[in-house]
FIKOLZA-1660 file (N, C-alpha, C; in steps of 0.1 Angstrom, whole numbers, plus 5000, padded with zeros to 4 digits):
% residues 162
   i   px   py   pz ch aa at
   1 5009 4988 5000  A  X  N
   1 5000 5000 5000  A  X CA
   1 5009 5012 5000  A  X  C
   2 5005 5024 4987  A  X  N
   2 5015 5035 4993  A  X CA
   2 5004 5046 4997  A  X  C
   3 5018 5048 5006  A  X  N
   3 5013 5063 5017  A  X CA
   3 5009 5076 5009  A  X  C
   4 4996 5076 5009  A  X  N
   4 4990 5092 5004  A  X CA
   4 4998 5100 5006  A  X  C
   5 5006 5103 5012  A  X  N
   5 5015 5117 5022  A  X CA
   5 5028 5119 5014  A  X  C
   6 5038 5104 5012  A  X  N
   6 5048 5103 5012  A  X CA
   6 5052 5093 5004  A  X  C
   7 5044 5090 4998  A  X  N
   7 5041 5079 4983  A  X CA
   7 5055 5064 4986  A  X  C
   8 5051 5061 5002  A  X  N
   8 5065 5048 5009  A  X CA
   8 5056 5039 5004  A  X  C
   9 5064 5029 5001  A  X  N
   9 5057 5015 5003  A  X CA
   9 5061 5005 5015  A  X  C
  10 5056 5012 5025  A  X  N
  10 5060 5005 5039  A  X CA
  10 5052 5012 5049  A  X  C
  11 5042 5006 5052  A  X  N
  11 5032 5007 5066  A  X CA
  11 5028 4996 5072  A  X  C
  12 5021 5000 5082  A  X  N
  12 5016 4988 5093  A  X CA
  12 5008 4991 5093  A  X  C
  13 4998 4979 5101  A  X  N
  13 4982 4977 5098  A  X CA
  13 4979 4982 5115  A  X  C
  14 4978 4996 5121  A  X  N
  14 4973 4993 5132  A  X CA
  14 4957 4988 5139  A  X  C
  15 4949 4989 5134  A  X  N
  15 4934 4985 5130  A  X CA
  15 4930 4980 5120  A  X  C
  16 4921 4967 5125  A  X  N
  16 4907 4966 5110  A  X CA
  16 4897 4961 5118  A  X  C
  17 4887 4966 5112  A  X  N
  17 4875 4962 5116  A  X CA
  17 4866 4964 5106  A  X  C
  18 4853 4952 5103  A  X  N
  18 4847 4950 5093  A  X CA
  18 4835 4960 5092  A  X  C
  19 4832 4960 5086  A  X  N
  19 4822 4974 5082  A  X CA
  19 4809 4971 5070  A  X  C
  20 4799 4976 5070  A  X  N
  20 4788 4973 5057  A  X CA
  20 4788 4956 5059  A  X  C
  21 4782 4955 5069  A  X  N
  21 4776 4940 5072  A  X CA
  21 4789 4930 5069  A  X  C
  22 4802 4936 5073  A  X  N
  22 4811 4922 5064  A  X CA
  22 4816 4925 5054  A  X  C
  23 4811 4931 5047  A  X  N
  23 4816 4935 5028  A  X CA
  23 4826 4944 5025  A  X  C
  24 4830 4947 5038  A  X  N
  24 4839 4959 5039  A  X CA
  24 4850 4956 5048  A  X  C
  25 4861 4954 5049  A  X  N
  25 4870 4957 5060  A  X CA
  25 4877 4973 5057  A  X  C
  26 4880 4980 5068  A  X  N
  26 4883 4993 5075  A  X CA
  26 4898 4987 5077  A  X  C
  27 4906 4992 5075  A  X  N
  27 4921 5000 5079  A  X CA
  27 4925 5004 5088  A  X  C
  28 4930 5007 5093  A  X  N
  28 4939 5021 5098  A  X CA
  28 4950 5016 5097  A  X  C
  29 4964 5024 5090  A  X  N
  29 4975 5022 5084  A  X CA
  29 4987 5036 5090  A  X  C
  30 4995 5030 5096  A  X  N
  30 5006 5043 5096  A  X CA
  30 5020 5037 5086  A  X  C
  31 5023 5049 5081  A  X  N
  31 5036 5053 5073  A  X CA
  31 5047 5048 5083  A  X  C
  32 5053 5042 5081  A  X  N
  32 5065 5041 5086  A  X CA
  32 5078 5048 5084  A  X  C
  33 5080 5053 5070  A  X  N
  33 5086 5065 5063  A  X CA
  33 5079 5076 5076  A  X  C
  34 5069 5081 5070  A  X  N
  34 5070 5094 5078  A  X CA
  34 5061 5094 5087  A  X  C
  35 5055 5082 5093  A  X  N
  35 5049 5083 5107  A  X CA
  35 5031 5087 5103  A  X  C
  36 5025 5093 5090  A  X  N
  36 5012 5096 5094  A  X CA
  36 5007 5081 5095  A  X  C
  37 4994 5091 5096  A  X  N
  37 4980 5073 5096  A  X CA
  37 4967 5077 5084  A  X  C
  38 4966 5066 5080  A  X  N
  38 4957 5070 5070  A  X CA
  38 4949 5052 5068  A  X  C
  39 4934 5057 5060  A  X  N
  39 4927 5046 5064  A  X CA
  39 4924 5041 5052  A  X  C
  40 4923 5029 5050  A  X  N
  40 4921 5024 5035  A  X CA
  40 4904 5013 5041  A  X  C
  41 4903 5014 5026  A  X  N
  41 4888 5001 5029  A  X CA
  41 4890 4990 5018  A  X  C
  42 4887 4985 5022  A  X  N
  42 4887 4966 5014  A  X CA
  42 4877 4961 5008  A  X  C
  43 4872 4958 4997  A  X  N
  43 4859 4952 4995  A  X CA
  43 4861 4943 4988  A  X  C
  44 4853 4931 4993  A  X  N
  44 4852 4916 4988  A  X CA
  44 4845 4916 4974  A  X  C
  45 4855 4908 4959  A  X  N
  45 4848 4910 4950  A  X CA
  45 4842 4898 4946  A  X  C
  46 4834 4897 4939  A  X  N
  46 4824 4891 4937  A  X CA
  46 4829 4883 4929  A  X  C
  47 4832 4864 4929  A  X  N
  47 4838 4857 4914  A  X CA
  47 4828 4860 4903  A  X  C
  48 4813 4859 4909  A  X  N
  48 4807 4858 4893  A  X CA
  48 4799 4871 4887  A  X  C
  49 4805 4882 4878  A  X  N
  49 4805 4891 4877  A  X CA
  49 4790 4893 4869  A  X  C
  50 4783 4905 4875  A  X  N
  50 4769 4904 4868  A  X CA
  50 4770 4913 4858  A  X  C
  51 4761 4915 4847  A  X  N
  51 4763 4913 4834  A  X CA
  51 4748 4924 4830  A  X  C
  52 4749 4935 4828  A  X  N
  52 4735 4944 4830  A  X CA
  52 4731 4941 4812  A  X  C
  53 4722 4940 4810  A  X  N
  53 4714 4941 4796  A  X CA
  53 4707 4947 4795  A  X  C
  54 4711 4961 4783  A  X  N
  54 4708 4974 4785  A  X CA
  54 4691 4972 4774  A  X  C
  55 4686 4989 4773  A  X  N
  55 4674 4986 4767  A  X CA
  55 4676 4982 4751  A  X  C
  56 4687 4983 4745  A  X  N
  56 4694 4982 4731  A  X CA
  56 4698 4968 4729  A  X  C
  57 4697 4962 4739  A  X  N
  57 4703 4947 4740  A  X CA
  57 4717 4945 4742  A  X  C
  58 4724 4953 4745  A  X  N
  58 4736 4956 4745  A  X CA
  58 4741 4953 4758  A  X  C
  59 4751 4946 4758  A  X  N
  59 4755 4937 4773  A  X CA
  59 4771 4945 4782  A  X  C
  60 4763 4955 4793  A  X  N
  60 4781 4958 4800  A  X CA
  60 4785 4951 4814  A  X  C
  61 4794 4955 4814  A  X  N
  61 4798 4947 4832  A  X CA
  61 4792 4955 4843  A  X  C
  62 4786 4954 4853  A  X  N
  62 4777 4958 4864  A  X CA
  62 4783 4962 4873  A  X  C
  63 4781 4979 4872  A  X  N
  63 4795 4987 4880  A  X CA
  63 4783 4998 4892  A  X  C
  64 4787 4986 4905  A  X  N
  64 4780 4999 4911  A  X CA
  64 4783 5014 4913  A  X  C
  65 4792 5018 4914  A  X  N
  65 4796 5032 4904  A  X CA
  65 4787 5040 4897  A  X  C
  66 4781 5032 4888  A  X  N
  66 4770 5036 4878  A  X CA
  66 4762 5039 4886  A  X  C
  67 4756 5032 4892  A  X  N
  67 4742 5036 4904  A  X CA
  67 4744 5046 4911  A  X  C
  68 4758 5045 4921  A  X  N
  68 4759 5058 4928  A  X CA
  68 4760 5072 4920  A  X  C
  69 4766 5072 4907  A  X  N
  69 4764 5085 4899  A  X CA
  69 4753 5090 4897  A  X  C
  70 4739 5079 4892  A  X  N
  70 4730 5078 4888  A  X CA
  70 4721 5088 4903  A  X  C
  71 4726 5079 4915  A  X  N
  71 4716 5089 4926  A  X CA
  71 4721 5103 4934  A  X  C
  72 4735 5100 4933  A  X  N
  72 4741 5112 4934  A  X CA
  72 4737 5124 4926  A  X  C
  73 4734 5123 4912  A  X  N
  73 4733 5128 4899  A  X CA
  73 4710 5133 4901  A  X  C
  74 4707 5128 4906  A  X  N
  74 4691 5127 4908  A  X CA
  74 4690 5131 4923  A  X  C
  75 4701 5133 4933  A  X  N
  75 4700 5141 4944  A  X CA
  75 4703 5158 4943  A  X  C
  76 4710 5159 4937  A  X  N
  76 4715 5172 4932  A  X CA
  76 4720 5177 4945  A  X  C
  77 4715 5192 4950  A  X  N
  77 4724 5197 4959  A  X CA
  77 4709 5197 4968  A  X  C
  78 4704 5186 4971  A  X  N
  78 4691 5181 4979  A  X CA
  78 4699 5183 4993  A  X  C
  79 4697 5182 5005  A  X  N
  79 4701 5181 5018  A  X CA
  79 4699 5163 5022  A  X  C
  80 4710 5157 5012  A  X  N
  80 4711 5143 5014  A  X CA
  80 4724 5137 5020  A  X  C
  81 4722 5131 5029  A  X  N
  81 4738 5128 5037  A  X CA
  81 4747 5120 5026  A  X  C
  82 4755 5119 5028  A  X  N
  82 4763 5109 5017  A  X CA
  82 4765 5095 5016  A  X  C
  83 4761 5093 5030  A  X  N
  83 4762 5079 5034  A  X CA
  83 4749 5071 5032  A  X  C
  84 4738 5082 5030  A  X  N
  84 4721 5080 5025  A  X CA
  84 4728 5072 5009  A  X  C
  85 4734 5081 5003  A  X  N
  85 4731 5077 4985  A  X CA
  85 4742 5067 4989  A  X  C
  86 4755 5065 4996  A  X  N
  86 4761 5055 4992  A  X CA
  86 4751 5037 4998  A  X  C
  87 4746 5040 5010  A  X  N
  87 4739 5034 5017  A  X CA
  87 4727 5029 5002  A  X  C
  88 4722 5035 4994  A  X  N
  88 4713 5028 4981  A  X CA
  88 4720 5023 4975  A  X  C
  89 4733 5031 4966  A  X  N
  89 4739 5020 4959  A  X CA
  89 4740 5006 4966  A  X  C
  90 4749 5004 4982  A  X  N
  90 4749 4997 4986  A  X CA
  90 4738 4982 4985  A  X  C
  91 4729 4991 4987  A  X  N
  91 4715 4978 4996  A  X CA
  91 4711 4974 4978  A  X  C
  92 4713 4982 4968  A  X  N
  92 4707 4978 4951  A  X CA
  92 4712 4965 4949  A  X  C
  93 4731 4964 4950  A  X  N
  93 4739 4960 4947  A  X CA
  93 4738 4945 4952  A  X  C
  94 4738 4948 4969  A  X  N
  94 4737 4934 4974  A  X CA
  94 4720 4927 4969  A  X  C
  95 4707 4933 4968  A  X  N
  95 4705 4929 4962  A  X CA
  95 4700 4922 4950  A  X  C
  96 4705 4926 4938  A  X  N
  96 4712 4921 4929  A  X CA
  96 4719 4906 4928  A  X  C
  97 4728 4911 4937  A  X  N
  97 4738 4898 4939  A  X CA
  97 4735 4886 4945  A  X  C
  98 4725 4892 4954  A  X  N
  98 4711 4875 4956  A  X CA
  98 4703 4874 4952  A  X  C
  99 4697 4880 4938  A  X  N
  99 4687 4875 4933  A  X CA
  99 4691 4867 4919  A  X  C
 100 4702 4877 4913  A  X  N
 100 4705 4874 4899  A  X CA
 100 4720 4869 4899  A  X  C
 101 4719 4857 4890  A  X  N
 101 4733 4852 4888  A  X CA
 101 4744 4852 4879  A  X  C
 102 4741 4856 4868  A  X  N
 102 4745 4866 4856  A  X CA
 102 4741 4878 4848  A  X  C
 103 4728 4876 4846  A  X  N
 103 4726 4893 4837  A  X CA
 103 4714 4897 4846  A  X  C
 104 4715 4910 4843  A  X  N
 104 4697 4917 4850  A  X CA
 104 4700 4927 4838  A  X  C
 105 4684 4929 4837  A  X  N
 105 4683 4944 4828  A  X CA
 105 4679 4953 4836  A  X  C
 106 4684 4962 4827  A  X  N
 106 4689 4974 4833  A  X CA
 106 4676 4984 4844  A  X  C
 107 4662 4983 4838  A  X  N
 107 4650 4981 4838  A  X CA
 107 4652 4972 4857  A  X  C
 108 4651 4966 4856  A  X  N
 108 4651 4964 4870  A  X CA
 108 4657 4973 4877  A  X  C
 109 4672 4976 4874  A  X  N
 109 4682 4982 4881  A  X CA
 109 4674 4993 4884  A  X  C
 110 4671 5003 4873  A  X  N
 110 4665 5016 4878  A  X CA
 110 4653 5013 4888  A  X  C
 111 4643 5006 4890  A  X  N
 111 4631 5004 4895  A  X CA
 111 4634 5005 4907  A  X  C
 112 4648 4991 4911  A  X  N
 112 4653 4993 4925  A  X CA
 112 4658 5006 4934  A  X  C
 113 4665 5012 4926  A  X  N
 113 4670 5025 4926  A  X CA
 113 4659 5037 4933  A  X  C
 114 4649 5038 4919  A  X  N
 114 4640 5043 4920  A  X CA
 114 4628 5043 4935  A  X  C
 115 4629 5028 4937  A  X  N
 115 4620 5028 4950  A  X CA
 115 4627 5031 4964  A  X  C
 116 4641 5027 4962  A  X  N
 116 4644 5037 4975  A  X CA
 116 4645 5050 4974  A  X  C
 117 4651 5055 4962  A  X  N
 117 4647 5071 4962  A  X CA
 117 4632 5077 4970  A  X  C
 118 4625 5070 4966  A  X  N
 118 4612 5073 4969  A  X CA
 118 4611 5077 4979  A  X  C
 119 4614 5068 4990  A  X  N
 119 4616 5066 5001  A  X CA
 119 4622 5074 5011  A  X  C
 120 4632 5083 5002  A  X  N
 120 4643 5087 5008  A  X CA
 120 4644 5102 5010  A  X  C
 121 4637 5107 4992  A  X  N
 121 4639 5118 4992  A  X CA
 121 4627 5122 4977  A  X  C
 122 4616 5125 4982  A  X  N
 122 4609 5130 4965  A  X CA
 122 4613 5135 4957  A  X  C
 123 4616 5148 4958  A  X  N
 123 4624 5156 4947  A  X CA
 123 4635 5147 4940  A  X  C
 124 4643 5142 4949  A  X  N
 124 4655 5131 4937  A  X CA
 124 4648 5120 4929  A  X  C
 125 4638 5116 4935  A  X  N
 125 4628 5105 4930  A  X CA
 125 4627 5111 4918  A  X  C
 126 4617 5121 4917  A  X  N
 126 4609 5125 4905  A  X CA
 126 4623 5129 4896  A  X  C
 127 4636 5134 4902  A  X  N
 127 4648 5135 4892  A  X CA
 127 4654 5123 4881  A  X  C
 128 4649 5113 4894  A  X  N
 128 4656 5101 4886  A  X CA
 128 4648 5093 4880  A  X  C
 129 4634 5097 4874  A  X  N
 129 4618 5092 4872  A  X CA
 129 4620 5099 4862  A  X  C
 130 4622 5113 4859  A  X  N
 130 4627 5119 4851  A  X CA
 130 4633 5114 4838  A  X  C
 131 4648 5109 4837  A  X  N
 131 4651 5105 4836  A  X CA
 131 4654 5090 4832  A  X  C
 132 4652 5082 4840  A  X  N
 132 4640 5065 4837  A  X CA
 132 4634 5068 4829  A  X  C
 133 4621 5073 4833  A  X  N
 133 4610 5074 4821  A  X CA
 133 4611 5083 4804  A  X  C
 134 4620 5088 4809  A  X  N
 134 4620 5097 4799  A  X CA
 134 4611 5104 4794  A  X  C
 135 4608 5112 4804  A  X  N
 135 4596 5118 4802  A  X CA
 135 4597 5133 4792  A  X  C
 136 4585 5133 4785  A  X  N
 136 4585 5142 4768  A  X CA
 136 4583 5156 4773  A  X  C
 137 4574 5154 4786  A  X  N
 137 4565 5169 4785  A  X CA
 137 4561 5167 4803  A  X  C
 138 4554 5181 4804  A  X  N
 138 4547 5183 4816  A  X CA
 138 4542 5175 4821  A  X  C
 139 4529 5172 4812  A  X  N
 139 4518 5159 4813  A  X CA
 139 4528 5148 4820  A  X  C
 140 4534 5143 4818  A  X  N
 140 4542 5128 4815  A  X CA
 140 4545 5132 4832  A  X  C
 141 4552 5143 4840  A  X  N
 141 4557 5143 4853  A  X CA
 141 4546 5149 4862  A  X  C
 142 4534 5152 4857  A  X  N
 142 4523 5157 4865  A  X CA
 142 4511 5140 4870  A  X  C
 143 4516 5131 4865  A  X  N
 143 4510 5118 4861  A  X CA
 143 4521 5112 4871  A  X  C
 144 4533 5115 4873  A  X  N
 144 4537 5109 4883  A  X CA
 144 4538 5115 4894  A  X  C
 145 4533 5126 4900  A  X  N
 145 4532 5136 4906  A  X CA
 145 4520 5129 4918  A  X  C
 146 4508 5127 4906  A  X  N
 146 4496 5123 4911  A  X CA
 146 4497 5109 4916  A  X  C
 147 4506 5101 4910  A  X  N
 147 4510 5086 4914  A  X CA
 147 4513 5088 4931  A  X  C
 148 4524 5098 4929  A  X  N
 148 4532 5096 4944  A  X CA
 148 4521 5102 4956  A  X  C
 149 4511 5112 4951  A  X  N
 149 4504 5120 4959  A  X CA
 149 4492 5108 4968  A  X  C
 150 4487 5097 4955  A  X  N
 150 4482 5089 4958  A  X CA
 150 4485 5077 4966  A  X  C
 151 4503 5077 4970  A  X  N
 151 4505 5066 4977  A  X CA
 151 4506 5078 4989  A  X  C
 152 4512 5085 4993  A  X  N
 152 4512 5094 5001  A  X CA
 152 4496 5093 5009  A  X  C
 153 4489 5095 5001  A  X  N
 153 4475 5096 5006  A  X CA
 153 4471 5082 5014  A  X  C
 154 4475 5072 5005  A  X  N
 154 4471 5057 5012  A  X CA
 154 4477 5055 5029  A  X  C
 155 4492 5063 5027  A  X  N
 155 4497 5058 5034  A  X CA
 155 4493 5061 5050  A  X  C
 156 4489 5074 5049  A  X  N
 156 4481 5082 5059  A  X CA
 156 4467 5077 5060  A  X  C
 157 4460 5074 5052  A  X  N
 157 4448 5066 5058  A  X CA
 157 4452 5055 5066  A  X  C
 158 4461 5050 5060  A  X  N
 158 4466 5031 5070  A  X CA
 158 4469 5039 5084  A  X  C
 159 4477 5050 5082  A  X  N
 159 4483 5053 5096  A  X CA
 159 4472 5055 5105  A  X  C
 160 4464 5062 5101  A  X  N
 160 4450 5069 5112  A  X CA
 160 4443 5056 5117  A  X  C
 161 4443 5043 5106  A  X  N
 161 4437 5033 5112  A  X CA
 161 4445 5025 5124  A  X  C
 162 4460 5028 5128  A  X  N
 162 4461 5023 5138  A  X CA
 162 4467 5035 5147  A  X  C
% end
């Protein structure tokens, strides 16, 4: 590993501890050149690499990257913590990786995406619905407007019933 600071290739491991359910080990590293500490993360890769099948039929390697751009990019400068959008890519990804064993289309991926946005934050929702849907005109985001106003609505009736 080289040192951010002092570009050595010689440190010590003084910490690790696993992180993100397991899928992560944590660092803590000091330079032995020049004494700082700095922390690196570990992530377990996957042997059998999933394979997204786009709307073109067109086949790429499944980079969660992509997702995090995708909600980062649909959060804009929303008051969203960072660890919120990395925390979706996260939960998409894993599951992905237990449902499908080689390819998913891409069509799923957004949906997933999309329903935690929902959840998380409306305005990024409707950014990345946007987007998804490809919507032409007004009409096309005033229709999902009414969609979300209608689950909103449900959800408050269930609530008053208990």
């Amino acid at each position: 590993m080289l040192c951010p600071f002092c570009n050595a290739d010689n440190d010590k491991v003084i910490d690790s501890r696993a992180s993100d359910a397991g899928k992560t080990i944590r660092r803590r590293r000091e330079c032995v050149a020049c004494s700082k500490r700095f922390t690196t993360y570990e992530r377990v890769e996957q042997t059998t690499r999933l394979v997204v099948v786009k709307r073109d039929g067109s086949r790429v390697p499944f980079l969660r990257e992509n997702i995090l751009k995708g909600v980062v990019a649909a959060c804009g400068k929303r008051p969203i913590p960072e660890q919120a959008k990395e925390r979706i890519a996260d939960l998409v990804e894993e599951e992905l990786h237990k449902e499908f064993d080689r390819e998913v289309e891409s069509r799923i991926i957004g949906e997933r995406v999309m329903a935690k946005l929902r959840d998380l934050d409306e305005v990024a929702y409707i950014r990345f619905a946007s987007e998804y849907y490809k919507f032409r005109n007004v009409e096309d985001i005033m229709q999902q407007l009414e969609a979300m106003n209608g689950r909103i609505k449900d959800v408050k009736d269930q609530q008053k019933l208990f």
